[in-house]
C-alpha positions as CSV (number, residue, x, y, z in Angstrom):
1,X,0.8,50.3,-46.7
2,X,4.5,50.2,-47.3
3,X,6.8,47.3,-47.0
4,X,7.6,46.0,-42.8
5,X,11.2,43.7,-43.5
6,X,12.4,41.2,-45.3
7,X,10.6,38.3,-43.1
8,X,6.7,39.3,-43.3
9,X,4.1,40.8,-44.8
10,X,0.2,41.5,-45.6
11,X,-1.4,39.4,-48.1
12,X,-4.6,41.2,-47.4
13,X,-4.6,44.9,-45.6
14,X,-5.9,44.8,-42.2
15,X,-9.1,47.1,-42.3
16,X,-9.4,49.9,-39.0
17,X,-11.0,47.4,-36.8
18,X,-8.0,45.1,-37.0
19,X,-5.2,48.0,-36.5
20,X,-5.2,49.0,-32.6
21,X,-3.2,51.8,-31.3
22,X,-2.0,53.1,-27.9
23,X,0.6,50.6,-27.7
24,X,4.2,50.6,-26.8
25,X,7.0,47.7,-27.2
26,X,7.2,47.3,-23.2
27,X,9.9,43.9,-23.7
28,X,13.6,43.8,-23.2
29,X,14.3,44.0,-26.4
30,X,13.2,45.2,-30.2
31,X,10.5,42.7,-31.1
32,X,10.9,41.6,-34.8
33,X,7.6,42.6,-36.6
34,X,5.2,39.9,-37.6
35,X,6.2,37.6,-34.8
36,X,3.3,37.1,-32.2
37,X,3.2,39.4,-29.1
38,X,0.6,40.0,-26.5
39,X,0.0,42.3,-23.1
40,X,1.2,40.7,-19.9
41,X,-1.2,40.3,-17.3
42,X,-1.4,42.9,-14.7
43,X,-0.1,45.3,-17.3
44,X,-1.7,49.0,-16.8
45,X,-1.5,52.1,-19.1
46,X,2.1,53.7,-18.6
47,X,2.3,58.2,-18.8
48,X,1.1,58.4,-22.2
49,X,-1.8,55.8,-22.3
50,X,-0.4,53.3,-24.0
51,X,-0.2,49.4,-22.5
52,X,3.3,47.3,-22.7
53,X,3.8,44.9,-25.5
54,X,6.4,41.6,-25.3
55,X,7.0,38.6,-27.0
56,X,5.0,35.7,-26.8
57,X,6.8,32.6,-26.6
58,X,5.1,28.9,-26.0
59,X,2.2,27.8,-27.2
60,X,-0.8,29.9,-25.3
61,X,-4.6,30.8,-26.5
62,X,-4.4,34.2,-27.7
63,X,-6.8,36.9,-26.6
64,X,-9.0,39.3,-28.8
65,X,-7.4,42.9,-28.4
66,X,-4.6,42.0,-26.2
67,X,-2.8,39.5,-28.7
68,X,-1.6,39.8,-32.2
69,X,1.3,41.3,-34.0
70,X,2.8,44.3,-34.0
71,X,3.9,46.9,-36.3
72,X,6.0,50.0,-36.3
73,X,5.5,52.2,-39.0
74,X,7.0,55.5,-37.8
75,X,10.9,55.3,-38.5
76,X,12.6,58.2,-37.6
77,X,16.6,59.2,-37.7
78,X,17.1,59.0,-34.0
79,X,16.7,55.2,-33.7
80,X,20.3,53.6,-32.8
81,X,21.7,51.4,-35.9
82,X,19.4,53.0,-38.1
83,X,21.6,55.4,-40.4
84,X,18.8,57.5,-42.3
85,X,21.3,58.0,-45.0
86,X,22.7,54.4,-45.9
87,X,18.6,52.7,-44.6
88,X,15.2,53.1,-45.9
89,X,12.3,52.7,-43.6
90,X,11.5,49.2,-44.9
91,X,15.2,48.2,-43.5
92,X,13.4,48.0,-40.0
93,X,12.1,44.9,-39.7
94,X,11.4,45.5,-35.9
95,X,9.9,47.6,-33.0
96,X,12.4,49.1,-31.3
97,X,12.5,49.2,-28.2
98,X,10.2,51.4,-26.1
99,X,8.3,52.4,-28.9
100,X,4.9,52.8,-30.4
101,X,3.5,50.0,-31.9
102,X,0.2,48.8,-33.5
103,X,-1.2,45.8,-32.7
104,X,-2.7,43.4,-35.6
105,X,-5.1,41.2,-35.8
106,X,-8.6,39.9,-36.4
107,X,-9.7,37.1,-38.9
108,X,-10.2,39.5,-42.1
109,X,-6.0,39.6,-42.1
110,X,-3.6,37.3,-43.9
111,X,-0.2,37.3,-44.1
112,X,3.3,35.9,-44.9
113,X,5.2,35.0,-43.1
114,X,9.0,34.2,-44.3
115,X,12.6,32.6,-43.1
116,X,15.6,33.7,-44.4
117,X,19.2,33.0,-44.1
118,X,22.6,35.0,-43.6
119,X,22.8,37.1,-46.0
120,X,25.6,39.3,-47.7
121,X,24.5,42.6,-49.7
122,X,27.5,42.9,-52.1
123,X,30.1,42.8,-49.3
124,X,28.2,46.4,-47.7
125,X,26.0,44.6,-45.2
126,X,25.0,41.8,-43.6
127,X,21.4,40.8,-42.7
128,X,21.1,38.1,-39.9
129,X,19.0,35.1,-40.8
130,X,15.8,34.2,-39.0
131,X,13.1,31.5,-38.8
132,X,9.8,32.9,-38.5
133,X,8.1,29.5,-38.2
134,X,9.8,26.5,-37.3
135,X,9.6,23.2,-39.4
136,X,9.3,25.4,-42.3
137,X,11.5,24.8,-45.8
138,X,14.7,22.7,-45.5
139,X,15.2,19.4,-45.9
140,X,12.5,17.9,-44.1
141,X,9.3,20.7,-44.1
142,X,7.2,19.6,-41.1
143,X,4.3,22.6,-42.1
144,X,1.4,21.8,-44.4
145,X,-1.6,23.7,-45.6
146,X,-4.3,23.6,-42.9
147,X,-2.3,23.6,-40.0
148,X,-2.5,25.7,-36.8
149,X,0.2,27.9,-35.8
150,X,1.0,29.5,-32.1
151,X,4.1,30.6,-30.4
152,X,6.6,29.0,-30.6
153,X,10.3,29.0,-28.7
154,X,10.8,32.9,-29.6
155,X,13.7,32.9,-31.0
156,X,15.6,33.8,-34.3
157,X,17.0,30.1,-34.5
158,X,14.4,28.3,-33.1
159,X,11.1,30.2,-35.0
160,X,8.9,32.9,-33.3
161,X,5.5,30.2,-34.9
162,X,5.3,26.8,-34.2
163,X,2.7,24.0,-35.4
164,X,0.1,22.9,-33.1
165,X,-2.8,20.8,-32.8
166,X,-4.7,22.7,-29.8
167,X,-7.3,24.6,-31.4
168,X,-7.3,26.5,-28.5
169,X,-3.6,27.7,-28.4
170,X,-4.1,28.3,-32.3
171,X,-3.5,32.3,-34.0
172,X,-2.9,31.3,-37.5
173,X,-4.4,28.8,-39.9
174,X,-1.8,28.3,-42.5
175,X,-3.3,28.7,-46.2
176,X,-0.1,28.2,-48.4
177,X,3.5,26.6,-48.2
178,X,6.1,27.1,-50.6
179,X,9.2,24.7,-48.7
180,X,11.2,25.9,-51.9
181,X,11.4,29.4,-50.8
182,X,10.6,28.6,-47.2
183,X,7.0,31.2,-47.1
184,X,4.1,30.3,-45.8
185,X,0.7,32.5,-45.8
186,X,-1.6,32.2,-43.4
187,X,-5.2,33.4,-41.7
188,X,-5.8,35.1,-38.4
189,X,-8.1,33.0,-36.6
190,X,-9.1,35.7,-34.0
């Protein structure tokens, strides 16, 4: 598996059972990878069989094959703001828009999940910042091994993961913190 960004990864591959195709970012907007996403209701297979993906936000119980994560691991030159001579298919940390997409989950996978700030690449480019998890690093860390993570706000500031004690809103079990570099592992539950 290659690399998916600067703000997640897999700690442990997920095997075929946990990959699902025939999926398609169907939201507003790219969806950063490794952020949770799931199938609105009522959704139906679009032209090409594949069902709608969009951003979860809030806490919500997830749902076996219809909730997860997704990934995009077909880069090609014609996506806009990707220059395939100046980026390298890890530079896309997202799905873009109207795209195919893998969804990921299932209790075998672990991942980790990271936030970043604004950063500067010797004056060439800028990446934006983003807080995967909220209450995460900083000066007071609010996440601790053990804890349950589900949607949260949805947002680049405000986290895409949040802490939660509902074990029924609960996708992640968090199995590491390190506040110092603001990462965090954690466990599908589902």
């Amino acid at each position: 598996m290659g690399t998916y960004g600067r703000f997640g990864d897999f700690l442990q591959s997920p095997r075929p059972e946990d990959r699902l195709g025939r999926f398609v970012n169907g939201d507003t907007v790219n969806i950063p990878m490794f952020t949770p996403v799931h199938v609105p209701g009522g959704s139906h297979l679009d032209a090409n069989g594949q069902l709608p993906l969009v951003r979860a936000a809030g806490a919500q119980a997830p749902v076996k094959g219809f909730s997860g994560i997704a990934i995009f691991e077909n880069p090609t030159p014609d996506i806009p703001g990707l220059d395939p001579v100046l980026a390298a298919p890890d530079d896309l940390d997202y799905v873009p828009l109207g795209r195919p997409c893998q969804l990921v989950s299932g209790d075998y996978v672990r991942i980790r999940l990271i936030n970043i700030g604004t950063v500067d690449f010797y004056g060439q480019r800028e990446y934006a910042a983003r807080e995967m998890v909220a209450g995460l690093g900083g000066a007071t860390p609010a996440i601790t091994e053990g804890d349950m993570l589900t949607p949260g706000v949805g947002s680049d500031v405000a986290g895409y993961w949040a802490k939660t004690t509902d074990a029924a809103d609960a996708w992640l079990r968090v199995t590491g913190v390190y506040n110092d570099s603001s990462e965090l592992d954690a466990q599908f539950l589902f």
